[in-house]
C-alpha positions as CSV (number, residue, x, y, z in Angstrom):
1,X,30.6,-69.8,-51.9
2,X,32.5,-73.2,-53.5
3,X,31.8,-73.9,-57.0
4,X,33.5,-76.5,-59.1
5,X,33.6,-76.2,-62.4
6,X,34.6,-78.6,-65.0
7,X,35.0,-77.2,-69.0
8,X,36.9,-79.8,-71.7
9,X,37.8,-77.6,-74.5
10,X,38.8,-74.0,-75.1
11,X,35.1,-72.7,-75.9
12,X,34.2,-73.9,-72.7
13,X,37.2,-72.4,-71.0
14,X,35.8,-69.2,-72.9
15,X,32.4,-69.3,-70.9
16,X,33.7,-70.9,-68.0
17,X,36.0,-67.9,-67.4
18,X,33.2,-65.1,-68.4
19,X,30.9,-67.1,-65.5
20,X,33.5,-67.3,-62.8
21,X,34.2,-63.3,-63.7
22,X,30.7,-62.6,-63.7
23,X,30.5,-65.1,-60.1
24,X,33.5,-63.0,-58.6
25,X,31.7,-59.1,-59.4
26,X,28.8,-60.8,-57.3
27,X,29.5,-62.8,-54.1
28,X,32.7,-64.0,-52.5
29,X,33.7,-67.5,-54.6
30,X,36.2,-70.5,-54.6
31,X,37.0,-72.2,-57.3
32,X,38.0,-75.7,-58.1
33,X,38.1,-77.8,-61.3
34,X,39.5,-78.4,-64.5
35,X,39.7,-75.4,-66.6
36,X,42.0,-73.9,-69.5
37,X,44.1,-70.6,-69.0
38,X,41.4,-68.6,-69.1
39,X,40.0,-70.0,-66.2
40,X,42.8,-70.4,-64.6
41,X,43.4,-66.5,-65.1
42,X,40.4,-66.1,-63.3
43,X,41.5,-68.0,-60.2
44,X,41.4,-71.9,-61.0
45,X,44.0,-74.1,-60.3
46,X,43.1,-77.0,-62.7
47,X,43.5,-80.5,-61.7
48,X,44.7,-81.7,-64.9
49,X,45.5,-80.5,-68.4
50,X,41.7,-79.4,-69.9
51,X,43.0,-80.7,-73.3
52,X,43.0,-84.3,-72.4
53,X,38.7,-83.8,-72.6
54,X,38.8,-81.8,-76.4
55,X,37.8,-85.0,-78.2
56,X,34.7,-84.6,-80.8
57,X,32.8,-87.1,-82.8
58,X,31.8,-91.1,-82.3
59,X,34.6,-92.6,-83.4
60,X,37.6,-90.2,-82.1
61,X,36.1,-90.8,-78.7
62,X,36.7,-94.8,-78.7
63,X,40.3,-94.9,-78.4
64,X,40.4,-92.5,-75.5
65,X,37.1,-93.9,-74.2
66,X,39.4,-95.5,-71.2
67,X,41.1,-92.7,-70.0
68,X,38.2,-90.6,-70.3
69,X,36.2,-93.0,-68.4
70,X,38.6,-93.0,-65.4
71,X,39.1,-89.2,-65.8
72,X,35.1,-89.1,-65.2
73,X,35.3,-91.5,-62.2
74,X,38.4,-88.8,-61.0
75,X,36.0,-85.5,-61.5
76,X,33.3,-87.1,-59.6
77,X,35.3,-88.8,-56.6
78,X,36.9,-84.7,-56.3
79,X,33.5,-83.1,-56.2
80,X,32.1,-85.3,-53.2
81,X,34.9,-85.2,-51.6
82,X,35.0,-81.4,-52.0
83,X,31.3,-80.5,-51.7
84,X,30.9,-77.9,-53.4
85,X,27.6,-75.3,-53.0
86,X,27.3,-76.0,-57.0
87,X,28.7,-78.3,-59.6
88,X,29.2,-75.9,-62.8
89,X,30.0,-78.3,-65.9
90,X,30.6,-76.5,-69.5
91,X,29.3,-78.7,-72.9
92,X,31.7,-81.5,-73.4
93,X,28.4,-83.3,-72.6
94,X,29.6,-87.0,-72.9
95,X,31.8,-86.2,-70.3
96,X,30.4,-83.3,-68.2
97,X,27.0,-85.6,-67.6
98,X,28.7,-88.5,-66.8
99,X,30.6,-86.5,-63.5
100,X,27.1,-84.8,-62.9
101,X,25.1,-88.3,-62.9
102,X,27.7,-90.0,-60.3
103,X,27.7,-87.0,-58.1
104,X,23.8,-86.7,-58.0
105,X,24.3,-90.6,-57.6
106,X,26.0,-90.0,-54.4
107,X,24.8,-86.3,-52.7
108,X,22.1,-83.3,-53.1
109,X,25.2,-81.0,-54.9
110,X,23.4,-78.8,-57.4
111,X,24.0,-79.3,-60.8
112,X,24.7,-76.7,-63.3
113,X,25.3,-77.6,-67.1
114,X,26.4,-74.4,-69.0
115,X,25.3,-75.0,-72.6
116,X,22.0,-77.2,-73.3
117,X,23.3,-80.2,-75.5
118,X,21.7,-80.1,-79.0
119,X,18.5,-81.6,-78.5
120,X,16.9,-80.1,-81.4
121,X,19.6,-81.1,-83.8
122,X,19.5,-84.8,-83.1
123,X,19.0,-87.7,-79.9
124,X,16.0,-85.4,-78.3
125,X,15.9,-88.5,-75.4
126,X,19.1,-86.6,-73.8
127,X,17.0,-84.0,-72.4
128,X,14.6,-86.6,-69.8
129,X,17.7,-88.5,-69.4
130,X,20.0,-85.1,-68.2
131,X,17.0,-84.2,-66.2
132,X,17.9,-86.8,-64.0
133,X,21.2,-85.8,-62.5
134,X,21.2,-82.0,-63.8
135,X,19.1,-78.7,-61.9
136,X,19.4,-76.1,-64.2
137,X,21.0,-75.8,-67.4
138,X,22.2,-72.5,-69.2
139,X,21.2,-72.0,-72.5
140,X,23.3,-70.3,-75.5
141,X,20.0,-69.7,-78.0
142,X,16.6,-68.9,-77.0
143,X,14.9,-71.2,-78.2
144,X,16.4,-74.3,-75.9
145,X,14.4,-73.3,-72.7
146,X,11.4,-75.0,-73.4
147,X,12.4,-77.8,-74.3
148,X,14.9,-78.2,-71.2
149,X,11.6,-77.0,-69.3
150,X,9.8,-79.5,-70.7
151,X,12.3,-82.3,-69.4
152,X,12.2,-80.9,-65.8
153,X,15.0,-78.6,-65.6
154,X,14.9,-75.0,-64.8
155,X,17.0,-73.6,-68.1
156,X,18.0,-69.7,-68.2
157,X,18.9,-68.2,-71.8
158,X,21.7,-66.1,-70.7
159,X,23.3,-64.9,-74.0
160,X,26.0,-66.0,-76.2
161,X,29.4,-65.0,-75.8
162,X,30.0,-64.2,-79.4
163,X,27.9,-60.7,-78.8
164,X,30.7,-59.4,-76.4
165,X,33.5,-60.3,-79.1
166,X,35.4,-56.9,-80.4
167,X,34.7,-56.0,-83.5
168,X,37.4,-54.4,-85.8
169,X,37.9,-51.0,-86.0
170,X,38.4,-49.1,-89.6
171,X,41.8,-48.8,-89.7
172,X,42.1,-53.1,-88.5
173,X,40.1,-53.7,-91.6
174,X,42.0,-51.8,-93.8
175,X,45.2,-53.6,-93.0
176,X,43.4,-56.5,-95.1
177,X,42.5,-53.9,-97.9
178,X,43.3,-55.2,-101.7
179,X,42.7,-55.3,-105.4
180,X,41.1,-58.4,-105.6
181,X,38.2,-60.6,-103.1
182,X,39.6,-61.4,-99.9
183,X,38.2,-65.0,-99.0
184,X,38.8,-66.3,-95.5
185,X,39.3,-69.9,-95.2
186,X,38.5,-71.7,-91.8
187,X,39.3,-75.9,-92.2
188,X,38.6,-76.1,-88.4
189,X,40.8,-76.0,-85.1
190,X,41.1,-80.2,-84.8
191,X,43.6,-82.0,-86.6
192,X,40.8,-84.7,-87.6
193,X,39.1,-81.7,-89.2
194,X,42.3,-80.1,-91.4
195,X,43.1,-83.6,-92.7
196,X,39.4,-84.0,-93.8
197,X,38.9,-80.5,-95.2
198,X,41.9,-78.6,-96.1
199,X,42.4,-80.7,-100.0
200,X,38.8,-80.1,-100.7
201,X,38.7,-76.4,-99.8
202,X,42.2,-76.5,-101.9
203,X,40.1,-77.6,-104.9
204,X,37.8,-75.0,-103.9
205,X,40.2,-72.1,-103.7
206,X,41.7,-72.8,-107.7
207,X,37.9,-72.9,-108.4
208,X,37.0,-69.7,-107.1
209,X,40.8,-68.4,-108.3
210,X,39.9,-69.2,-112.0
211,X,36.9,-67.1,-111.8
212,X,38.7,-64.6,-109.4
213,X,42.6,-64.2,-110.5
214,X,43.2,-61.5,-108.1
215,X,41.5,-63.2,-105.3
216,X,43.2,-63.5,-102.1
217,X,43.2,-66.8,-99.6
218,X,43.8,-66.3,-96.2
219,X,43.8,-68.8,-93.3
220,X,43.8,-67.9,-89.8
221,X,45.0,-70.6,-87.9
222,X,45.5,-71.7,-84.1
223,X,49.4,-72.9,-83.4
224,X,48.2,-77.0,-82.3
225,X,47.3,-77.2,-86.4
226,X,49.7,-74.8,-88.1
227,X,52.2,-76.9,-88.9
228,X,49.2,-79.7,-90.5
229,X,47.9,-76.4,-92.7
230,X,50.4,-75.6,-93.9
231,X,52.0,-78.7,-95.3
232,X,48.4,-79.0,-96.7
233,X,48.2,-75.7,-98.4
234,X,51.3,-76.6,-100.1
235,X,49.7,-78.7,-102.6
236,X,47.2,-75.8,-103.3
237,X,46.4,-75.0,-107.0
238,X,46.7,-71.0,-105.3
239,X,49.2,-69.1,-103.4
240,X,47.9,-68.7,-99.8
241,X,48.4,-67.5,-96.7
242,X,48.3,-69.2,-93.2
243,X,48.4,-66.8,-90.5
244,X,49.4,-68.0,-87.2
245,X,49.1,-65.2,-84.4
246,X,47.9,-64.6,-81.0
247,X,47.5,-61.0,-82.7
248,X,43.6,-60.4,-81.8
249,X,43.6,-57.1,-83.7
250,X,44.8,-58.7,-86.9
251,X,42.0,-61.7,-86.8
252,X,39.6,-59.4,-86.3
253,X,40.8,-56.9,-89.1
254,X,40.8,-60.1,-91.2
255,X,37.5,-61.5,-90.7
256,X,35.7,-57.7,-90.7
257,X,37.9,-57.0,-94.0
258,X,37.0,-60.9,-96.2
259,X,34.7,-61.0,-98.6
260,X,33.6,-64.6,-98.3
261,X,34.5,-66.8,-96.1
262,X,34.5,-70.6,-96.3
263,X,34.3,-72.4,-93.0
264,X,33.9,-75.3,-91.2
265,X,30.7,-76.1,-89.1
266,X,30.7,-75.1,-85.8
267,X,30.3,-71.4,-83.5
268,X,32.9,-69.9,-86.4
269,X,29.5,-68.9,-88.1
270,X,28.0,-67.1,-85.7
271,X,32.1,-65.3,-85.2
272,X,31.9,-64.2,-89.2
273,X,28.0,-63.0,-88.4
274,X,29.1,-60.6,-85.8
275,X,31.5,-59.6,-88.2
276,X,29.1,-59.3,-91.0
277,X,31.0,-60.9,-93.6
278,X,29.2,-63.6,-95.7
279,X,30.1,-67.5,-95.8
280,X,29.6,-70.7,-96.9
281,X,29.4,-73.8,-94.7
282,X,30.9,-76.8,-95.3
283,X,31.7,-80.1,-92.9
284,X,32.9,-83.8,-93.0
285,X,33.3,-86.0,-90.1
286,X,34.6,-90.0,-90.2
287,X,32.9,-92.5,-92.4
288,X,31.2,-93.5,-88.8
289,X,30.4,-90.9,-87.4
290,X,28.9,-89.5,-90.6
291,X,26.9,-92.8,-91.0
292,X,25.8,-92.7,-87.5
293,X,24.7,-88.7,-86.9
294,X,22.7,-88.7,-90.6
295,X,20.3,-91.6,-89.6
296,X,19.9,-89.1,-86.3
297,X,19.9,-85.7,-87.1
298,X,16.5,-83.6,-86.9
299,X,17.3,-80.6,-88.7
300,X,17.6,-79.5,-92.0
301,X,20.1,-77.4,-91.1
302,X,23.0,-77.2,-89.0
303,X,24.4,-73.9,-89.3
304,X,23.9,-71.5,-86.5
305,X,23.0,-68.1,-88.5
306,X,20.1,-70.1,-90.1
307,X,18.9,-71.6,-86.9
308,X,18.8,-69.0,-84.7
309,X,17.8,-66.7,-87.5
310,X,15.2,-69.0,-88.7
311,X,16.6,-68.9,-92.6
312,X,18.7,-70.5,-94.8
313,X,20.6,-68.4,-96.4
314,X,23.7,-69.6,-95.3
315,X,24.5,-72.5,-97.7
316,X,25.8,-75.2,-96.4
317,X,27.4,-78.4,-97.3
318,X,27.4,-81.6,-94.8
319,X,29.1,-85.0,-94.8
320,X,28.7,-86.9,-98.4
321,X,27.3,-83.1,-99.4
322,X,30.6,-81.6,-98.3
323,X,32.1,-81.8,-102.4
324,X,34.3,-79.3,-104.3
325,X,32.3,-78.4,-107.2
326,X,29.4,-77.5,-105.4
327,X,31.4,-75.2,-102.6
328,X,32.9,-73.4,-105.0
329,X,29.8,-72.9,-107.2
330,X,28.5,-71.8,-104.0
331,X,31.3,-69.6,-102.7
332,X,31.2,-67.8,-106.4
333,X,27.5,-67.2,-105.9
334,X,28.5,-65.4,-102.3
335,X,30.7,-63.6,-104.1
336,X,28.1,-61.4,-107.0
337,X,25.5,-61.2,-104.2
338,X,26.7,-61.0,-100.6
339,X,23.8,-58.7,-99.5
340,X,21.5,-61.6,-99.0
341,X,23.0,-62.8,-95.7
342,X,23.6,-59.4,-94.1
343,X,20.0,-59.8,-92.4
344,X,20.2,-62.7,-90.8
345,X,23.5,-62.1,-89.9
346,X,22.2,-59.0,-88.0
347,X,19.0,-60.9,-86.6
348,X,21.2,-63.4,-85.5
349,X,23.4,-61.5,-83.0
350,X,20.5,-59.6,-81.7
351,X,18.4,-62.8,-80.7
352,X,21.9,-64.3,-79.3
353,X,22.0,-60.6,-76.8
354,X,23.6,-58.1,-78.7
355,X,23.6,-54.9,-76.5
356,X,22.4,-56.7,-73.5
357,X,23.9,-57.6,-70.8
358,X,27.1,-59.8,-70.9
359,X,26.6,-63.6,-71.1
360,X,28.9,-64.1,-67.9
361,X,26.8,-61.5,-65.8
362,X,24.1,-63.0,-66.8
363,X,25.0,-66.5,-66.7
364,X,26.6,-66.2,-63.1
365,X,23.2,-64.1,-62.0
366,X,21.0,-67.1,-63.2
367,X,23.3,-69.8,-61.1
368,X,23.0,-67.8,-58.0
369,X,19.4,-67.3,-58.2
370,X,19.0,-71.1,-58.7
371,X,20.9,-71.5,-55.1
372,X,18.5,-69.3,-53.7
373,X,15.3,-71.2,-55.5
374,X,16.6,-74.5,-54.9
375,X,14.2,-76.6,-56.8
376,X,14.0,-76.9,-60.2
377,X,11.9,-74.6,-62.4
């Protein structure tokens, strides 16, 4: 069987590589796409670099919106000419959709969309409009099926990939061990992000270090950023420490070992849940974009433990929200009582499939049966 799959940025490349693993242990399979290395590990030769898709919010996406346009045009024009048995696109929505609704413009290709846009968090309308060029979606949390259902599309919950993540052993964690709290600090992967974040979680830090003299910062960092954090962390009130390693057993060790941990929005929460440790929220995005997703957003909540937990425990601290003083009062509160999370966080990973089956498996299980079904639903 042919499957092209399409994922724009590295969590996709994540998911896209567990499905074409979990594709491979099942039926004999081509691939063809745009992928990261971990696709490409996994047999894809990608047509161009996935990176030049990993743009996020409103106004980021407007001075790329021209290449991205004729990279859409590109994607689509490469599956009809390929025909694939099943075009598999991975989030990156704004992008994936757009390939998915020319090819369904033009042919009967099955479409696949590997992680149900966030329908429930703000523009519901997507879900009818999807439903137009997209078969069968694959959900991350359980509760997206029905309303996927509900627009016409067959949807599968098939797991989230944070439940197969290694968790560190004892002696990992002790590598972290100290006299004093060890706080974990997470400004984000984007460069947008860092430059937003890292002063105020600065301020934060000499916050939390006055109440806490021995306390410990630590930021784990990914190599595209270093550089950016660590010119930031400079001008830090505190002494910290950016760590920037492809070593998987120290990360873990570190986030299994922290006391607290301060992090952006994003799937970082649900990361720190499987590792128990307790954290604080907190997220700023442009001036538009910030203007533009409050007047839309449907929640009251954005972070993941206390949506798929159905809490709030987690507190969290959004756009104009996202100030110093209350962080760090916040963080400090953490700190005396960090039992209060530790039962969401636990809900959390079994709702998402914790001791189930793996996400791939089952995500590459739920495309095939959809071949065989057809139809929608």
């Amino acid at each position: 069987m042919r499957f092209f799959v399409i994922a724009g940025e590295a969590s996709g490349d994540k998911l896209g590589a567990a499905l074409m693993a979990g594709l491979k242990s099942l039926t004999d399979v081509t691939f063809d796409g745009v992928g990261g290395p971990l696709m490409q590990a996994e047999g894809l030769e990608s047509r161009f670099p996935m990176d030049e898709l990993s743009v996020m919010g409103l106004a980021e996406i407007l001075p790329k919106y021209r290449s991205l346009k004729a990279r859409v045009v590109q994607m689509a024009e490469a599956v009809l000419a390929s025909q694939p048995d099943v075009l598999i696109t991975i989030d990156s929505p704004d992008f994936c959709l757009r390939v998915a609704k020319l090819v369904k413009a033009k042919s009967n290709v099955r479409c696949v969309h590997y992680v149900a846009p966030t329908v429930w968090a703000w523009r519901p309308k997507r879900a009818e409009k999807m439903a137009a060029h997209i078969d069968h979606v694959l959900a991350l949390f359980p509760f997206e099926p029905p309303l996927m259902e509900a627009a016409g599309m067959r949807c599968d919950f098939v797991g989230h990939p944070v439940v197969m993540d290694h968790i560190a052993t004892e002696a990992e964690a002790a590598t972290w061990g100290g006299d004093g709290p060890l706080v974990l600090v997470l400004p984000g992967s984007r460069r947008g992000e860092v430059s937003r974040l890292m002063d105020r979680f600065g301020e934060v830090a000499g916050t939390v270090a006055q109440a806490h003299p021995a306390a410990r910062f630590v930021i784990p960092t990914t190599p595209n950023v270093t550089a950016l954090v660590k010119e930031k962390a400079e001008t830090w009130p505190v002494s910290v420490q950016v760590l920037s390693s492809d070593d998987k057993a120290l990360k873990r060790g570190l986030f299994a070992a922290a006391d607290v941990a301060l992090a952006a929005s994003g799937t970082v929460s649900l990361e720190l849940a499987a590792n128990d440790t307790p954290m604080v929220i907190a997220y700023d995005m442009s001036w538009l974009s910030r203007i533009i997703i409050s007047r839309m957003l449907l929640v009251d909540t954005v972070t993941l433990v206390n949506l798929v937990s159905d809490t709030r425990v987690v507190p969290e601290f959004i756009g104009k929200n996202c100030q110093p003083a209350p962080i760090a009062a916040a963080v400090l509160d953490v700190l005396a009582d960090p039992i209060r999370q530790r039962d969401a966080m636990a809900l959390t990973m079994d709702r998402l499939g914790r001791g189930g089956e793996a996400p791939g498996v089952r995500a590459a299980k739920a495309v095939l049966d959809g071949i065989k079904g057809g139809r929608r639903g």
